[in-house]
N, C-alpha and C positions, 0 to 999 in steps of 0.2 A: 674714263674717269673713275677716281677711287670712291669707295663707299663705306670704307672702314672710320670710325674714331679712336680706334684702341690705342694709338700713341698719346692720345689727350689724359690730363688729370682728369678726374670726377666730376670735380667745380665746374670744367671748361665743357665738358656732354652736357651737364645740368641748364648751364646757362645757354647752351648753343639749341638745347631742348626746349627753353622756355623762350627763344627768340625767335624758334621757327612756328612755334603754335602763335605766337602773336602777326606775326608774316600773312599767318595762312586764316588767322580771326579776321584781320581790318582789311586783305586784300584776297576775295575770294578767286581771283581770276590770275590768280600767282600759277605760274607752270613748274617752275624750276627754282630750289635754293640751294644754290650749291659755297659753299667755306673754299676760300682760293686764299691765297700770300702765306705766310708765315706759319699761322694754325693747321695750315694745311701742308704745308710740308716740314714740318718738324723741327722750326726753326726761330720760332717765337722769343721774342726778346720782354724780360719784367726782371728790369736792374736797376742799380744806384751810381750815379755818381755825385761829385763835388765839384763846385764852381764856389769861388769866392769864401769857403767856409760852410756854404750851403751845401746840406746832402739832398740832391734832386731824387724823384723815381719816375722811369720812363718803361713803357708798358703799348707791347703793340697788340694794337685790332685785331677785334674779329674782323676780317675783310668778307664781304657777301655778296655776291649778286643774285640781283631777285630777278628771274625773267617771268615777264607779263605776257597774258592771251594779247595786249595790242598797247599803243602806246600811248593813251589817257592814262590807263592803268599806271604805268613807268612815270607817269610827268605830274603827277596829283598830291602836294607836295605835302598837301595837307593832311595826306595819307600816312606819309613815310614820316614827320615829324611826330603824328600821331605814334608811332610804331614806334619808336626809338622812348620817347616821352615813357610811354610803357614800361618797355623795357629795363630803363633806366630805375623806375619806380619798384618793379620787381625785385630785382638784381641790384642789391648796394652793393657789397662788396666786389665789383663786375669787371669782367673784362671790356674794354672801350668798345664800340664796334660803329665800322664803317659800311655804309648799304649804295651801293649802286645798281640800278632799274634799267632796265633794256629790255624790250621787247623782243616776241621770236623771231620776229622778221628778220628783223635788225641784227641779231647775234649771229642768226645761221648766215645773214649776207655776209657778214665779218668772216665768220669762219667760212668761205665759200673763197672769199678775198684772199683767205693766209693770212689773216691779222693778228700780228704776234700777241698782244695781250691777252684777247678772248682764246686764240690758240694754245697759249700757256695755260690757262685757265681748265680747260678742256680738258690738258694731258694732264697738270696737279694738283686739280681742285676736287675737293669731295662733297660727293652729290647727299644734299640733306634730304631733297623733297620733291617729287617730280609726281605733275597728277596724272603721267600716263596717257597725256591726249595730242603731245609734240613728243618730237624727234632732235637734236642736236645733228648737225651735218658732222660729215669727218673733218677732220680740221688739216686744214690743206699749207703745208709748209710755204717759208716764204723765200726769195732767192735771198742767198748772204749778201749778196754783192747791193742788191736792192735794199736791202734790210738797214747798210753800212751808208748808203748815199740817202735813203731818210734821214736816220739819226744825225749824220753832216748836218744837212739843209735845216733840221728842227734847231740843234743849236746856233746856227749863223743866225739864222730869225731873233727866236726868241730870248737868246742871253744878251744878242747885239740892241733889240729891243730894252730889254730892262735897263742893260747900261744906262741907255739915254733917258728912262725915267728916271733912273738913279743921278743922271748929270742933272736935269733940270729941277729934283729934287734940293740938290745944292745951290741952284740959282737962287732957288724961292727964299731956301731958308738963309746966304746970306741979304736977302732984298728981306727982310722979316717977314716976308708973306707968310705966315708959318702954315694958315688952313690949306692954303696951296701945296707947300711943301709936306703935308700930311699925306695929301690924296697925290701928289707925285712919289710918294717914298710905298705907299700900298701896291701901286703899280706895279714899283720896280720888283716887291715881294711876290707880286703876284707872278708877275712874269718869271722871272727866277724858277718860280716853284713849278711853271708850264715849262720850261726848256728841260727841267731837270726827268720834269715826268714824260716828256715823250720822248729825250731821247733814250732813258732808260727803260722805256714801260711800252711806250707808245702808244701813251693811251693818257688821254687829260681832257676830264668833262669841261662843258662851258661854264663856269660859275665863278664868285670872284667871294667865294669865300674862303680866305688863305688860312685859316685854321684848319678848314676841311683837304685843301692842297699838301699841307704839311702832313697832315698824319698818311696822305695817302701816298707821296714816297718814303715816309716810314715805315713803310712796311716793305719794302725794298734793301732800304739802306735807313737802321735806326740810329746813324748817327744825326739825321734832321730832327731828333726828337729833342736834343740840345739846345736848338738854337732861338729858339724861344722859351727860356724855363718860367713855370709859373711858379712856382714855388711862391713866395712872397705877395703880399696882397697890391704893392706896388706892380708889381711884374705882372700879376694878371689887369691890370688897371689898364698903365702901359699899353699891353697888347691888343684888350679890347680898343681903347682911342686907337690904334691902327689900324683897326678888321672894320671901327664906325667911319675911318677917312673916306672911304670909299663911297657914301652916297651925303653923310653927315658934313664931311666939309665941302661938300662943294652946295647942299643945297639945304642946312640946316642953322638957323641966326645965332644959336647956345653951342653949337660947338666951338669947344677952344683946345687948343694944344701949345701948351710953350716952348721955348728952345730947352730948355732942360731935359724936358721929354723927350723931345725929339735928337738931342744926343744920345741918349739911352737909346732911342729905338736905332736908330742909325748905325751902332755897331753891331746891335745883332741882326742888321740884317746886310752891312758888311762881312759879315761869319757865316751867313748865306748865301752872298755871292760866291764868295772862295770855296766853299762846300759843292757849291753845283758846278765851277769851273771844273774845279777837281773830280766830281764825280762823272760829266758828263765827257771828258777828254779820257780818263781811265775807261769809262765804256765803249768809246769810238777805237781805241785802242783794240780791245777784247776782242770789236767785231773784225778790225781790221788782219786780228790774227786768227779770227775762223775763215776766212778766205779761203776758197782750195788753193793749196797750193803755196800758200804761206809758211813762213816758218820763224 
C-alpha cells in the first residue's frame, strides 16, 4: 500500500487532512483510513459538460475506507453522518467524499478470500492513518477464470432483475398507479446500480440509497455522473421524489408523484439501463480476454 500524496493538489492534502482528524475525533476505535479509486491513483475526474444547453459539472469522490477495532464501530450510523455533516461544514469549497466502514475481521477475511475489491484497495490505495495495533493480510489473488463466471452470474441476476422492476414499472404507470410506479422505477435504479457495481467492482453495500450507488460506480466509470444531472432546481426535485419512492410511496399518505414526473424520470434512468448494459458486457469482455491463454 502507497503512502505518498505528492501527486495530489494542496486543496485535495488539506481537505483529506481535515477528514482524517474528524475520522479519528468522533471514532476513536478507527484502525485504518486509507484513499482508494480515483484520488488514489491519479485519475480523478472535475469537468463540464452540456446537456440541453445546460453546462453540468461533475466531480469524483474522495473514496475512503475507514476500518474499525469491531463492527458496532463500522454500523453506527449516526457516527459517520455525524462525520461527513462535519466535514461538509468545514470544507465549502470540497471535494465530495464517499466513506465506507468495515471492520478488521471482516477485511482481512476478504482479503484471505482474494476479494478483488478490498484486494485492489490493498495494492492502490493510500494508507492515511493506521493506529499501529492491526495488521492487513497479503492480499491473495483471485482465479481469472472464477473472477469471469462471478461477474457472468452477478449480471444475469441483477440487470435481468431490474428489467422486471423496470417492466412492472410500466404496468403501474400505464394502470395510473403512479405511487406504485415510483417505488417500481427506484428499484429498477437501484438494481441497475447493484449489477453495474459487482460486476465491475465486485463489491456493492446493502442499502438502497441510489444517490449513494451512483456516485460509487463513479468513481470507476464517471460517465454515471451524467445521468442524473442536478443542475436545475427541477432536477434535483425530480430526483429526490425518486431516492423518497422507496419507503415514501409505498407507506407515506402526502406522497405524490405525477406522470409528468415520472416521464422525466424514466428516461434518465433508461440512459442507465443502457450505460450499465454497456458497461458491464464491455467488462465481461475485458475478463474474458485475461484468460490464460486467450487472445
Amino acid at each position: 500500500m502507497k503512502k505518498s500524496l505528492a501527486h495530489l493538489p494542496l486543496n485535495k492534502k488539506q481537505e483529506l487532512k481535515r477528514l482524517k482528524s474528524i475520522i479519528l475525533a468522533e471514532e476513536p476505535k478507527t484502525e485504518f483510513v486509507i484513499l482508494f479509486g480515483s484520488h488514489a491513483r491519479g485519475d480523478w475526474v472535475d469537468d463540464e459538460y452540456q446537456e440541453n444547453h445546460i453546462t453540468y459539472r461533475y466531480q469524483s469522490d474522495f473514496d475512503i475506507l475507514v476500518i474499525t477495532e469491531d463492527k458496532g464501530c463500522a454500523t453506527r450510523e449516526g457516527t459517520w453522518m455525524r462525520i461527513e455533516n462535519k466535514y461538509y461544514g468545514i470544507c465549502r469549497d470540497r471535494t465530495p467524499i464517499d466513506i465506507i466502514r468495515h471492520h478488521i475481521r471482516e477485511v482481512n477475511d476478504r482479503l484471505r478470500e482474494g476479494h478483488y475489491f478490498f484486494s485492489d484497495i490493498k495494492q492502490e490505495g493510500i494508507l492515511l492513518y493506521s493506529s499501529g495495533k492491526y495488521r492487513l493480510e497479503r492480499r491473495r489473488r483471485i482465479d481469472p477464470a472464477r473472477r469471469l463466471e462471478i461477474a457472468v452470474e452477478d449480471f444475469e441476476l441483477w440487470f435481468e432483475s431490474a428489467k422486471e422492476f423496470f417492466d412492472n414499472f410500466k404496468m403501474n404507470l400505464n394502470l395510473q398507479r403512479y405511487n406504485n410506479a415510483a417505488f417500481q422505477l427506484h428499484q429498477a435504479t437501484e438494481r441497475f446500480y447493484d449489477a453495474a457495481l459487482l460486476v465491475c467492482t465486485g463489491y456493492c453495500p446493502k442499502l438502497h440509497n441510489i444517490e449513494r450507488l451512483g456516485r460509487m460506480i463513479s468513481r470507476v466509470y464517471p460517465e454515471f455522473l451524467k445521468i442524473f444531472p442536478q443542475k436545475t432546481k427541477r432536477e434535483k426535485d425530480l430526483f429526490k421524489q425518486l431516492k423518497k419512492a422507496y419507503v415514501d410511496a409505498r407507506y407515506k399518505k402526502d406522497y405524490r408523484i405525477t406522470q409528468d414526473e415520472l416521464d422525466h424520470l424514466v428516461k434518465r434512468v433508461e440512459k442507465l439501463r443502457d450505460l450499465v448494459e454497456r458497461t458491464c458486457r464491455n467488462k465481461i469482455t475485458e475478463l474474458k480476454q485475461a484468460l490464460p491463454g486467450s487472445s
